[in-house]
N, CA and C atoms of all chains as a GROMACS GRO file, in nm:
protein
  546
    1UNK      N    1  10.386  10.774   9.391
    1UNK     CA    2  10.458  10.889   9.446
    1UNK      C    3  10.400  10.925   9.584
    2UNK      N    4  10.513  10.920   9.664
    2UNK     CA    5  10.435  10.938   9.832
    2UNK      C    6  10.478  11.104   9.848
    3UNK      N    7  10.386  11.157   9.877
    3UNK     CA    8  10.337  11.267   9.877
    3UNK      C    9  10.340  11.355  10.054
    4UNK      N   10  10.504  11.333  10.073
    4UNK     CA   11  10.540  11.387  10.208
    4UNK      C   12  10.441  11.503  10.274
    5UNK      N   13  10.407  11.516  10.410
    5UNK     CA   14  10.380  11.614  10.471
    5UNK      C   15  10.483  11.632  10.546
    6UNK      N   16  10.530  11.792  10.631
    6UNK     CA   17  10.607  11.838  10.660
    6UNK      C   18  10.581  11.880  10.806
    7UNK      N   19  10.465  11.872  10.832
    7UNK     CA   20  10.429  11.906  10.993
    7UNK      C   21  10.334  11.850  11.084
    8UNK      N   22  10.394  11.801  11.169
    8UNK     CA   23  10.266  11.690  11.258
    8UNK      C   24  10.134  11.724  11.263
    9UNK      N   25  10.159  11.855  11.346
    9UNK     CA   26   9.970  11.868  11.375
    9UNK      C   27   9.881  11.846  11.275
   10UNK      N   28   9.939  11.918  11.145
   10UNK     CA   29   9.881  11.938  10.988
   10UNK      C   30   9.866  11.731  10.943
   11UNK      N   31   9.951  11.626  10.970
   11UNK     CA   32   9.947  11.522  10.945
   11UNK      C   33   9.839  11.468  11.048
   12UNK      N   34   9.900  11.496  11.153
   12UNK     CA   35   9.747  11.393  11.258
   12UNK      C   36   9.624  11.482  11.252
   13UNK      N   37   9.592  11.583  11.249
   13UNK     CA   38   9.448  11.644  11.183
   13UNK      C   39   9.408  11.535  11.034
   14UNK      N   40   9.469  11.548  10.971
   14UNK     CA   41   9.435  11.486  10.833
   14UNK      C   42   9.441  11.324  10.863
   15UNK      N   43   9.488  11.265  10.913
   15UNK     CA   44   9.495  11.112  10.961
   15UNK      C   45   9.376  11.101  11.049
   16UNK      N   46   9.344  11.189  11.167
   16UNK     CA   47   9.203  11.209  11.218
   16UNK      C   48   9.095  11.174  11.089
   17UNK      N   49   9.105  11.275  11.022
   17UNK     CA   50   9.011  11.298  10.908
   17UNK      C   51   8.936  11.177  10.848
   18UNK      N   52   9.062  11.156  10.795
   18UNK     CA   53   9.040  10.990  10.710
   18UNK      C   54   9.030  10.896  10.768
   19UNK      N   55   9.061  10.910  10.872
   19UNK     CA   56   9.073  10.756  10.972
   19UNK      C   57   9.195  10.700  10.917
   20UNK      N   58   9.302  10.748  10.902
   20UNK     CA   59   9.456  10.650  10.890
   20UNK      C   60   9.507  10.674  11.046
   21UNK      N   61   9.648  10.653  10.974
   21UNK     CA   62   9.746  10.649  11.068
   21UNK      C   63   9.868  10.740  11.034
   22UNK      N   64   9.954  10.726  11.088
   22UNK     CA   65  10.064  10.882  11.033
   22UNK      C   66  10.189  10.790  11.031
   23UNK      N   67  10.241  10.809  10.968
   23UNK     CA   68  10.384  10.749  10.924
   23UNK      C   69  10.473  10.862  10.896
   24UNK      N   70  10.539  10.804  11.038
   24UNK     CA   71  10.644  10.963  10.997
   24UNK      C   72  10.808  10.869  10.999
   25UNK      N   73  10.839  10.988  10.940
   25UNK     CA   74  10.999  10.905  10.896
   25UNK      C   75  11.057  11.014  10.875
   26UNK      N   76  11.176  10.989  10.996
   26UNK     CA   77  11.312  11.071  11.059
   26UNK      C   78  11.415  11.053  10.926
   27UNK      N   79  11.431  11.143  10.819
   27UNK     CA   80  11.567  11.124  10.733
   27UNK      C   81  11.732  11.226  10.787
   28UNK      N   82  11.826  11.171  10.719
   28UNK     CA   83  11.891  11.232  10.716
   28UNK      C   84  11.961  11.259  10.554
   29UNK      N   85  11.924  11.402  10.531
   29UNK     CA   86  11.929  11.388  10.357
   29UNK      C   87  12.146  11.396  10.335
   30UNK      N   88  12.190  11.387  10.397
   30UNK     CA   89  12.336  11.381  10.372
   30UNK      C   90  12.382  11.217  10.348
   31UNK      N   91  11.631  10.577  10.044
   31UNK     CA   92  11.525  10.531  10.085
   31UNK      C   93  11.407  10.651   9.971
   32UNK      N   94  11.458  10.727   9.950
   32UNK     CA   95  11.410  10.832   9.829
   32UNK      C   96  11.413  10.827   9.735
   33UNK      N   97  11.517  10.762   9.736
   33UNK     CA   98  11.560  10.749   9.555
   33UNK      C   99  11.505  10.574   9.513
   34UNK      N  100  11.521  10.497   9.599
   34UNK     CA  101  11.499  10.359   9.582
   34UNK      C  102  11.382  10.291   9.614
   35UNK      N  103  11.328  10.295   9.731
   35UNK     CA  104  11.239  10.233   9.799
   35UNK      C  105  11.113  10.350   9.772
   36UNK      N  106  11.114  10.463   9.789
   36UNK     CA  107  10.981  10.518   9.819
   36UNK      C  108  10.897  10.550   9.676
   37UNK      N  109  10.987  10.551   9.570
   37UNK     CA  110  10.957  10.577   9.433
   37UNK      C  111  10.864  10.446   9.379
   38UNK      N  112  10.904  10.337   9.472
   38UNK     CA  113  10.784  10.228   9.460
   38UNK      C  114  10.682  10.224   9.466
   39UNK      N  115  10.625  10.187   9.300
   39UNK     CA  116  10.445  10.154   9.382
   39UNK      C  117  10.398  10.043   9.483
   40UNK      N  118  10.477   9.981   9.470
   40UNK     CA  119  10.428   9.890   9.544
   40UNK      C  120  10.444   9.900   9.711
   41UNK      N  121  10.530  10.021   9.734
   41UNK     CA  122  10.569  10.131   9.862
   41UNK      C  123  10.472  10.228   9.896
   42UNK      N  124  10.441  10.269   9.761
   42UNK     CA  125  10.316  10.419   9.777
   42UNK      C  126  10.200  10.348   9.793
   43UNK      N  127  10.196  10.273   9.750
   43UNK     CA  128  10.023  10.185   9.780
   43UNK      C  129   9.976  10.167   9.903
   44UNK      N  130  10.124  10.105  10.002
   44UNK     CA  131  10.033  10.090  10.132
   44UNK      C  132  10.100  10.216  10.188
   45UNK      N  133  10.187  10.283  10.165
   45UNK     CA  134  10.152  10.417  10.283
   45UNK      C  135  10.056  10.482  10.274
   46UNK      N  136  10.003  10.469  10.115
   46UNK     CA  137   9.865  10.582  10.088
   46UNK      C  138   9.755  10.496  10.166
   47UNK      N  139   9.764  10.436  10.152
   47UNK     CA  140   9.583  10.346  10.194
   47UNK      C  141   9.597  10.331  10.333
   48UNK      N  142   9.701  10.340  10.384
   48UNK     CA  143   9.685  10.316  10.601
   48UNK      C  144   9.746  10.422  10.667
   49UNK      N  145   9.790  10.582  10.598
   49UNK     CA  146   9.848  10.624  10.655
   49UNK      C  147   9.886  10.774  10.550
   50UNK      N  148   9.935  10.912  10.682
   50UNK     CA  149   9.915  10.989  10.646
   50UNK      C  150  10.066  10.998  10.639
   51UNK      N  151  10.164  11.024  10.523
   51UNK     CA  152  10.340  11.050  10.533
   51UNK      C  153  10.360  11.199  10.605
   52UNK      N  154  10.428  11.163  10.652
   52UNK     CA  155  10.522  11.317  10.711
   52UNK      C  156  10.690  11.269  10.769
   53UNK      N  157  10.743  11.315  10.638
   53UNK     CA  158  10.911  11.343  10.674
   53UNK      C  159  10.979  11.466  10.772
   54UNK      N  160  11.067  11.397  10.806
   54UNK     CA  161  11.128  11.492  10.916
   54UNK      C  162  11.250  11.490  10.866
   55UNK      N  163  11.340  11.628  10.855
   55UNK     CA  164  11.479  11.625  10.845
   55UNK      C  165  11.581  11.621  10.935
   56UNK      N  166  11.607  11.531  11.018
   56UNK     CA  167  11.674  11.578  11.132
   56UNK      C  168  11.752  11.637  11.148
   57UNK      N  169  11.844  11.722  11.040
   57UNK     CA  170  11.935  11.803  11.083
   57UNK      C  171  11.858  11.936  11.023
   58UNK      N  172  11.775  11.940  11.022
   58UNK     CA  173  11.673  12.108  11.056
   58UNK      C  174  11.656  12.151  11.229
   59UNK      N  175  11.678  12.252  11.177
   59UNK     CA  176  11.695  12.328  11.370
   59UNK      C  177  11.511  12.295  11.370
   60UNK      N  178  11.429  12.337  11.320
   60UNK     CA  179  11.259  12.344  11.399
   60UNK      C  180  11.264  12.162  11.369
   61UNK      N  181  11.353  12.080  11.342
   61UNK     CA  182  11.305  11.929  11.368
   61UNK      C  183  11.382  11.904  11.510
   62UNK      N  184  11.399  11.964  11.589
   62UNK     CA  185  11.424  11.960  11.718
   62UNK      C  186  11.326  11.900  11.816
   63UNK      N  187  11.209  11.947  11.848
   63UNK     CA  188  11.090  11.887  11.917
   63UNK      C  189  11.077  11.768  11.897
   64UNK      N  190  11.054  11.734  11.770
   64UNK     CA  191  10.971  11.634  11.694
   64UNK      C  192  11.091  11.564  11.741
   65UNK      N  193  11.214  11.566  11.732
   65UNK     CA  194  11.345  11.462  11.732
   65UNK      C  195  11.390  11.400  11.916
   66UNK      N  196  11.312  11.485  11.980
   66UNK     CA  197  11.329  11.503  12.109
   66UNK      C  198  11.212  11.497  12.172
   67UNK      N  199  11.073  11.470  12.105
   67UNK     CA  200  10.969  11.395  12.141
   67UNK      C  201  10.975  11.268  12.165
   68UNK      N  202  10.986  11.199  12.009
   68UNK     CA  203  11.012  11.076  11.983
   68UNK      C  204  11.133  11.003  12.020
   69UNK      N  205  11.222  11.052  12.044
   69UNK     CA  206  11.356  11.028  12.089
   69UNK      C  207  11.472  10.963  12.044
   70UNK      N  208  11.472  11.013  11.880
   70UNK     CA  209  11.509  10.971  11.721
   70UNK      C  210  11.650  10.990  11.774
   71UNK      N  211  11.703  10.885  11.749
   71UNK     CA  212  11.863  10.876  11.769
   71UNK      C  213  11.979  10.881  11.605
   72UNK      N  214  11.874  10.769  11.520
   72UNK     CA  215  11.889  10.731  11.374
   72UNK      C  216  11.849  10.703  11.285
   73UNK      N  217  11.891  10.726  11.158
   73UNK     CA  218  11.826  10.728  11.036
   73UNK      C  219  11.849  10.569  10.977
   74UNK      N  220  11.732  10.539  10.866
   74UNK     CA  221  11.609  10.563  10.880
   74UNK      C  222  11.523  10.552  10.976
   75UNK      N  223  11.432  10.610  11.075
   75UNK     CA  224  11.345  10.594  11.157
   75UNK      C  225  11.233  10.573  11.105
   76UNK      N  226  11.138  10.496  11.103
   76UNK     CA  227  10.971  10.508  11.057
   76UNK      C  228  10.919  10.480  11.202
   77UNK      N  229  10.845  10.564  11.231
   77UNK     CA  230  10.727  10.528  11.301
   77UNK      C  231  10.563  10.539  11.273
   78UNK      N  232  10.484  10.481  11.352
   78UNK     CA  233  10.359  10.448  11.281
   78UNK      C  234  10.306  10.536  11.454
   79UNK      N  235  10.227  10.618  11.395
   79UNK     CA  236  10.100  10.724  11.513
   79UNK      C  237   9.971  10.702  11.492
   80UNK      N  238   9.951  10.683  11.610
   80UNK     CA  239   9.819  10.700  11.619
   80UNK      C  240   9.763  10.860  11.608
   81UNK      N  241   9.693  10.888  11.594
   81UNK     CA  242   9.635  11.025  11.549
   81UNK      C  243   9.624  11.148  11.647
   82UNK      N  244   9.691  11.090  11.798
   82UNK     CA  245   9.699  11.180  11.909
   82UNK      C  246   9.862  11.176  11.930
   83UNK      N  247   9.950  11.120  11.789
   83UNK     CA  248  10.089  11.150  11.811
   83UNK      C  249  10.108  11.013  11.851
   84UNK      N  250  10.073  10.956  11.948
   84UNK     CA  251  10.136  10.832  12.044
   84UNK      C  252  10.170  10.722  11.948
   85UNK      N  253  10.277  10.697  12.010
   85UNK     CA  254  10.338  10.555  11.900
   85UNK      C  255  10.360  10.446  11.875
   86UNK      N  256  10.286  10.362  11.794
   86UNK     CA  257  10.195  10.270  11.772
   86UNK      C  258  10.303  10.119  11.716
   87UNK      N  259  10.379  10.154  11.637
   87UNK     CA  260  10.490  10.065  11.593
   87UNK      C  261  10.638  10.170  11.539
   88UNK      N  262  10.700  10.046  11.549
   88UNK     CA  263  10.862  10.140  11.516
   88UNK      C  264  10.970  10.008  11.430
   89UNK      N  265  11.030  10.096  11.313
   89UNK     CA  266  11.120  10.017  11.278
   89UNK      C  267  11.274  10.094  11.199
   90UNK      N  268  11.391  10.040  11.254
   90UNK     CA  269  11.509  10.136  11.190
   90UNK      C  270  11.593  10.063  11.081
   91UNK      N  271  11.626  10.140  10.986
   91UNK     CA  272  11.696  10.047  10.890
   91UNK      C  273  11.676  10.082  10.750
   92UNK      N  274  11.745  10.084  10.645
   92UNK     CA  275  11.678  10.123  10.488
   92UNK      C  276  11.684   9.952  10.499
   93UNK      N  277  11.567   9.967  10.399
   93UNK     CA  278  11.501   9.816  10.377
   93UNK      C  279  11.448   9.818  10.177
   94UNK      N  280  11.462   9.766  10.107
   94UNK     CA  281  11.442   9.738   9.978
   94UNK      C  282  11.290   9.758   9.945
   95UNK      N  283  11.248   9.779   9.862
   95UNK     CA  284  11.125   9.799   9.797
   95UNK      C  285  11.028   9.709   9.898
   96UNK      N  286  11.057   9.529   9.844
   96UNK     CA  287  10.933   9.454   9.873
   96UNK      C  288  10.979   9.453  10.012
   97UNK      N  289  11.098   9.470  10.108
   97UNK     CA  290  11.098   9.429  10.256
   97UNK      C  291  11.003   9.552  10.293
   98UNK      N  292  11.015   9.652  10.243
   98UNK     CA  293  11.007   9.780  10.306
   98UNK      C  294  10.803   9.766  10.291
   99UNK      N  295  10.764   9.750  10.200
   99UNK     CA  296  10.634   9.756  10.213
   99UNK      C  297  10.568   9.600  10.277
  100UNK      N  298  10.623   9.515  10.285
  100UNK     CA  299  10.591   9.390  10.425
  100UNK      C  300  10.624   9.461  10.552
  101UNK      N  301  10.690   9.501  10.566
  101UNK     CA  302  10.723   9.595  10.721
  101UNK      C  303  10.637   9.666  10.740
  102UNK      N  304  10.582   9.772  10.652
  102UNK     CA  305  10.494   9.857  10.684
  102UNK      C  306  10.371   9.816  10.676
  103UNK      N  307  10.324   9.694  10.582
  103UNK     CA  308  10.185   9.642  10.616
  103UNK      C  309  10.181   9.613  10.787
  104UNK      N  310  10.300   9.554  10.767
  104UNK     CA  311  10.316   9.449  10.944
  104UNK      C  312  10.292   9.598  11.050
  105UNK      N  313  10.349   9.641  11.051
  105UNK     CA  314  10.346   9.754  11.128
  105UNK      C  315  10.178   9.817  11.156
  106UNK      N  316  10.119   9.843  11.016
  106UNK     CA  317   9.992   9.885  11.008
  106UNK      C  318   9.891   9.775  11.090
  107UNK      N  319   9.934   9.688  11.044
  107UNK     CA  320   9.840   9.586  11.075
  107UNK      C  321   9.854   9.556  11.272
  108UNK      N  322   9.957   9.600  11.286
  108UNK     CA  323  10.016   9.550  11.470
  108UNK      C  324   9.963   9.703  11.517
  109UNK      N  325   9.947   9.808  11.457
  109UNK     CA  326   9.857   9.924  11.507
  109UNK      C  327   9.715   9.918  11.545
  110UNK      N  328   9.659   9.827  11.407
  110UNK     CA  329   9.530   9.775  11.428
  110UNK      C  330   9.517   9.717  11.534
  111UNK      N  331   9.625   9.647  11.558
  111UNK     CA  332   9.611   9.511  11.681
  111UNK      C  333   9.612   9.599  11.817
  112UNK      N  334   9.677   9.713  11.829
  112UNK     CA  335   9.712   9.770  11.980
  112UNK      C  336   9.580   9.871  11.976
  113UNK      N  337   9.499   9.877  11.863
  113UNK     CA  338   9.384   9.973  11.861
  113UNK      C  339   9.273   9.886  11.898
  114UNK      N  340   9.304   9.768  11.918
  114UNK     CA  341   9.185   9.635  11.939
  114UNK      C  342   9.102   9.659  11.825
  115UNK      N  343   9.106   9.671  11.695
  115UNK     CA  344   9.093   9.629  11.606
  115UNK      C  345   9.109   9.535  11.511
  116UNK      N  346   9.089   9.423  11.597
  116UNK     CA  347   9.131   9.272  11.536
  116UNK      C  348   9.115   9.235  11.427
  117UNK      N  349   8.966   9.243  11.352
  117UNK     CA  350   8.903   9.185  11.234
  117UNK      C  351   8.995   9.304  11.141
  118UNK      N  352   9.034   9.348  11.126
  118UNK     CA  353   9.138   9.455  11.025
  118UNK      C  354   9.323   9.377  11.060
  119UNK      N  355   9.334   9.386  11.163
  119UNK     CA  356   9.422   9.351  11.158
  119UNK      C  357   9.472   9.169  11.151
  120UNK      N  358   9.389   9.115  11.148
  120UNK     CA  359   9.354   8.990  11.054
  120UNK      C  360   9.398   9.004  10.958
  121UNK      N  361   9.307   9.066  10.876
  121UNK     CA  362   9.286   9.102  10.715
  121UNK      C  363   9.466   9.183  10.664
  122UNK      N  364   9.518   9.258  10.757
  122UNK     CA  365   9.672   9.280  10.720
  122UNK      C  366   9.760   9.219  10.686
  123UNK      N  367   9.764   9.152  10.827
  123UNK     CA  368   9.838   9.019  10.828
  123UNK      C  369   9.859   8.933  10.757
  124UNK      N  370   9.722   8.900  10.731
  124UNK     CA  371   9.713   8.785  10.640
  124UNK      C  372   9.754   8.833  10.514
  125UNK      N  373   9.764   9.016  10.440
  125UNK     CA  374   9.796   9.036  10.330
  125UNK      C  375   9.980   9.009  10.339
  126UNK      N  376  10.023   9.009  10.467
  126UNK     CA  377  10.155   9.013  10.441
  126UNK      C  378  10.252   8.833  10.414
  127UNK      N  379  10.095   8.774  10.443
  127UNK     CA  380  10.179   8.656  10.404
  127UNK      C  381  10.141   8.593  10.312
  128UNK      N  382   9.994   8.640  10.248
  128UNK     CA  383   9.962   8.603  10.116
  128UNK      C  384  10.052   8.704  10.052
  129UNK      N  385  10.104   8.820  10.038
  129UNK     CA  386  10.185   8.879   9.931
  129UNK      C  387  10.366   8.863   9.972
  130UNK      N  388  10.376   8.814  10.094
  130UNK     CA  389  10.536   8.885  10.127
  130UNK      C  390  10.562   8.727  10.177
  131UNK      N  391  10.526   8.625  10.162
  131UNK     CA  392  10.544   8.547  10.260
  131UNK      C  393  10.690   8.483  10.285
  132UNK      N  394  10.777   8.524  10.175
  132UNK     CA  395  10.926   8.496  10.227
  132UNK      C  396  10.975   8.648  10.294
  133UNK      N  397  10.942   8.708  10.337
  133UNK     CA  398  11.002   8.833  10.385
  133UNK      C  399  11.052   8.841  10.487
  134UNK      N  400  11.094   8.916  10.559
  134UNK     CA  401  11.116   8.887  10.702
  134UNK      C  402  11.011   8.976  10.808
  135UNK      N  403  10.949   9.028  10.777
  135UNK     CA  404  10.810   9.073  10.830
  135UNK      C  405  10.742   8.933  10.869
  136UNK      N  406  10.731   8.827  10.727
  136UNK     CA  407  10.657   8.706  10.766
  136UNK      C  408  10.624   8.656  10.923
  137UNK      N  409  10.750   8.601  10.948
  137UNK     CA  410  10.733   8.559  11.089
  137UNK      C  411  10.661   8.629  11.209
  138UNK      N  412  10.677   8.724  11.196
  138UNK     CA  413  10.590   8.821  11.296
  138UNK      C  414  10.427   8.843  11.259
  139UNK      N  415  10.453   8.836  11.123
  139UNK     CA  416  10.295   8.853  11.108
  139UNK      C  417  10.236   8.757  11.146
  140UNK      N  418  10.299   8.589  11.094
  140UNK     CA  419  10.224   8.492  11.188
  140UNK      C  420  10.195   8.469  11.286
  141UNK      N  421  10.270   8.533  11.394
  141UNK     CA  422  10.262   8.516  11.489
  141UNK      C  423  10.180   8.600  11.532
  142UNK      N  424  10.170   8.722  11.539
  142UNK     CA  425  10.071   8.856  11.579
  142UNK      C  426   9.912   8.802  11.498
  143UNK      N  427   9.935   8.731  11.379
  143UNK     CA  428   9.817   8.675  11.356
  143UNK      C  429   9.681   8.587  11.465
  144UNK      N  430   9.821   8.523  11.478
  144UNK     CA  431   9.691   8.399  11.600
  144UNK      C  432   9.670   8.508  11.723
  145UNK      N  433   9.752   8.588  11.732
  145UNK     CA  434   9.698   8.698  11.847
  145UNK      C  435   9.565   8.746  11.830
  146UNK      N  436   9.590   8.830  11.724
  146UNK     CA  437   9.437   8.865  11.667
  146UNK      C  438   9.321   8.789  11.685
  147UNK      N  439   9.357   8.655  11.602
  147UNK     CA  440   9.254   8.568  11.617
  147UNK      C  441   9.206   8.510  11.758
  148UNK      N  442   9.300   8.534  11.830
  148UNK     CA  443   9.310   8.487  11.999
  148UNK      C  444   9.235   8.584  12.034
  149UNK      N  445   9.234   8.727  12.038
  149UNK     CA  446   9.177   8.830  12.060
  149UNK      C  447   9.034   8.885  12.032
  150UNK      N  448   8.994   8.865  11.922
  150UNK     CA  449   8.878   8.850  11.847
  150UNK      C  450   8.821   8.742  11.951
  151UNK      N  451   8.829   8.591  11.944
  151UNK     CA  452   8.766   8.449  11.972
  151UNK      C  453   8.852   8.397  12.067
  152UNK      N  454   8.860   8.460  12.175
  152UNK     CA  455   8.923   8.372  12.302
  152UNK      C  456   8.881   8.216  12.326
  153UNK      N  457   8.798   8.218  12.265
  153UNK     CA  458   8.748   8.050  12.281
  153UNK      C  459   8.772   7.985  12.159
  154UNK      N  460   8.804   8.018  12.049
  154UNK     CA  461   8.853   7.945  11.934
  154UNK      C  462   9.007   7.866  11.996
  155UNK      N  463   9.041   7.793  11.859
  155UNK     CA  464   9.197   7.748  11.890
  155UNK      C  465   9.276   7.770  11.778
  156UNK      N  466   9.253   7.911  11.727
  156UNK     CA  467   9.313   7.996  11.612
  156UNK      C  468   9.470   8.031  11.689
  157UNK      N  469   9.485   8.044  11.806
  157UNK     CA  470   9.625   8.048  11.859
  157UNK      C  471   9.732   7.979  11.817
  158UNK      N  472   9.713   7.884  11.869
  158UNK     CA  473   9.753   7.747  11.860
  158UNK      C  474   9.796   7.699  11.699
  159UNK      N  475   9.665   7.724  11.637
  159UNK     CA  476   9.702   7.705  11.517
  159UNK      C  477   9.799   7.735  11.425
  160UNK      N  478   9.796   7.893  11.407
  160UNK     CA  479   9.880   7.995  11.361
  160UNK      C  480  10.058   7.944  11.435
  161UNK      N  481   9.988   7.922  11.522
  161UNK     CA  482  10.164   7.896  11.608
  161UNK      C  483  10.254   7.776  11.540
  162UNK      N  484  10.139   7.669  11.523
  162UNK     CA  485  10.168   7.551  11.490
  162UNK      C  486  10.276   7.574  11.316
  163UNK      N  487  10.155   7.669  11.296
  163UNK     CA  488  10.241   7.680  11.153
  163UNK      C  489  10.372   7.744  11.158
  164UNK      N  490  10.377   7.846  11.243
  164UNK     CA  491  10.491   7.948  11.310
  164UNK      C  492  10.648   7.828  11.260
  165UNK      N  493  10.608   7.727  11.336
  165UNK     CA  494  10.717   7.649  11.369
  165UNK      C  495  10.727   7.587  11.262
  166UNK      N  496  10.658   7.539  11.142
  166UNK     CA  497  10.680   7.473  11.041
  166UNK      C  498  10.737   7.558  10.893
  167UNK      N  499  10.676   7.672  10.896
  167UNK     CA  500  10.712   7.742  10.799
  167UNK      C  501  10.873   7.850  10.829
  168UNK      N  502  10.853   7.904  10.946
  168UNK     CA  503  10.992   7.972  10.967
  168UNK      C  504  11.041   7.940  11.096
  169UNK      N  505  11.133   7.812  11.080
  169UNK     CA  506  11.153   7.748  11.241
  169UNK      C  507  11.306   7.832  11.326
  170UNK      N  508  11.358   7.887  11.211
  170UNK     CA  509  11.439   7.938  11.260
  170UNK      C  510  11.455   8.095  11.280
  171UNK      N  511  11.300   8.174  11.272
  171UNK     CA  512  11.285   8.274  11.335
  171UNK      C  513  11.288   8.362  11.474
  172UNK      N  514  11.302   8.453  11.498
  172UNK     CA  515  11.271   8.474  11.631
  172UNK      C  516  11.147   8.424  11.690
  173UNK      N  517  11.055   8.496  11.594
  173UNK     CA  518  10.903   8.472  11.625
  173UNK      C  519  10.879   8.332  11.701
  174UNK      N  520  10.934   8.252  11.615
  174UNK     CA  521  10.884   8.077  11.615
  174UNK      C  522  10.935   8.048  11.816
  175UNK      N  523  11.134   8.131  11.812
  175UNK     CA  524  11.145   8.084  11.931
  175UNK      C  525  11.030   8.175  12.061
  176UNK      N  526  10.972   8.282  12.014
  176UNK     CA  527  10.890   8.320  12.092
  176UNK      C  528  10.732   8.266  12.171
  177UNK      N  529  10.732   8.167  12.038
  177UNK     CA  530  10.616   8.036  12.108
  177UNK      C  531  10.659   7.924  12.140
  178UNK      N  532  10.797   7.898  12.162
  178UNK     CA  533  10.853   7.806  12.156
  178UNK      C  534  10.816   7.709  12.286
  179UNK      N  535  10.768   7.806  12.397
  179UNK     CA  536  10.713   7.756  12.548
  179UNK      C  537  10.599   7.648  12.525
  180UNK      N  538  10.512   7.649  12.378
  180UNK     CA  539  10.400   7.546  12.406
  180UNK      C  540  10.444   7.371  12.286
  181UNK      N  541  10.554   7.427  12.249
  181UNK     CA  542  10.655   7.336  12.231
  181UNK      C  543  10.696   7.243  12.294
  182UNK      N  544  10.708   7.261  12.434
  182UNK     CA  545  10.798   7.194  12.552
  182UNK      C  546  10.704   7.047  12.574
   0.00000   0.00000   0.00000
């Protein structure tokens, strides 16, 4: 279960953290 | 891509282990910036950040369980590569063709492979090598026609 984040700064702080990377993905829920 | 592909473990495995998820809705008014940063035209978008935002790999398209997690190794692994992090992005690569190796990620990984290895050991002939195979295993890839110059 991938476990979305909802706001950049809050994602690249935490990708900082751990040393990842950020994977963001543009949906369109319609 | 919610209902099909991301419910995969074999999907959640490598976004969890190389990477932090964050969805965007593009038809939310505050996904405006973010849509007009990046300069998101269509869905699906994935992009891969480096941790100051800047953007590291890109791919558009719903893609199936196993394409979708060969893409995103490939992707992870070609981040490594633009981070000059070679000896990792070796080790990616090479997972995408020991696990995905009919995929269509494949070809690229081979090829971005001997980069690495080119990169790492400029004096090796790991280039060459990787290439060699390029052309034997997927001859009718893009990739393959992209080395196709030491062919001639």
């Amino acid at each position: 279960m991938i476990h979305w984040r909802k706001h950049l700064e809050e994602a690249l702080d935490e990708a900082g953290q751990q040393r990842k990377f950020v994977l963001l993905d543009f949906f369109n829920p319609g | 891509m919610d209902t099909v592909t991301y419910p995969e473990t074999i999907v959640s495995e490598i976004v969890d282990r190389f990477s932090i998820p964050l969805q965007c809705n593009n038809q939310e008014e505050e996904a405006r910036p973010l849509v007009a940063r990046y300069h998101h035209v269509w869905t699906p978008d994935l992009r891969i950040l480096d941790t100051d935002g800047s953007e590291l790999y890109r791919w558009n398209g719903y893609l199936p369980p196993e394409e979708f997690a060969a893409r995103a190794l490939c992707g992870f692994a070609h981040a490594r590569l633009r981070m000059l992090q070679y000896a990792q992005a070796e080790e990616e690569y090479s997972e995408v063709l020991r696990r995905f190796p009919t995929s269509y990620a494949a070809p690229e990984a081979l090829y971005f492979l001997g980069v690495a290895q080119y990169r790492r050991d400029p004096q090796g002939n790991d280039l060459r090598k990787e290439w060699h195979k390029l052309q034997g295993r997927y001859p009718s890839s893009e990739w393959r026609l992209k080395q196709s110059f030491i062919e001639q």
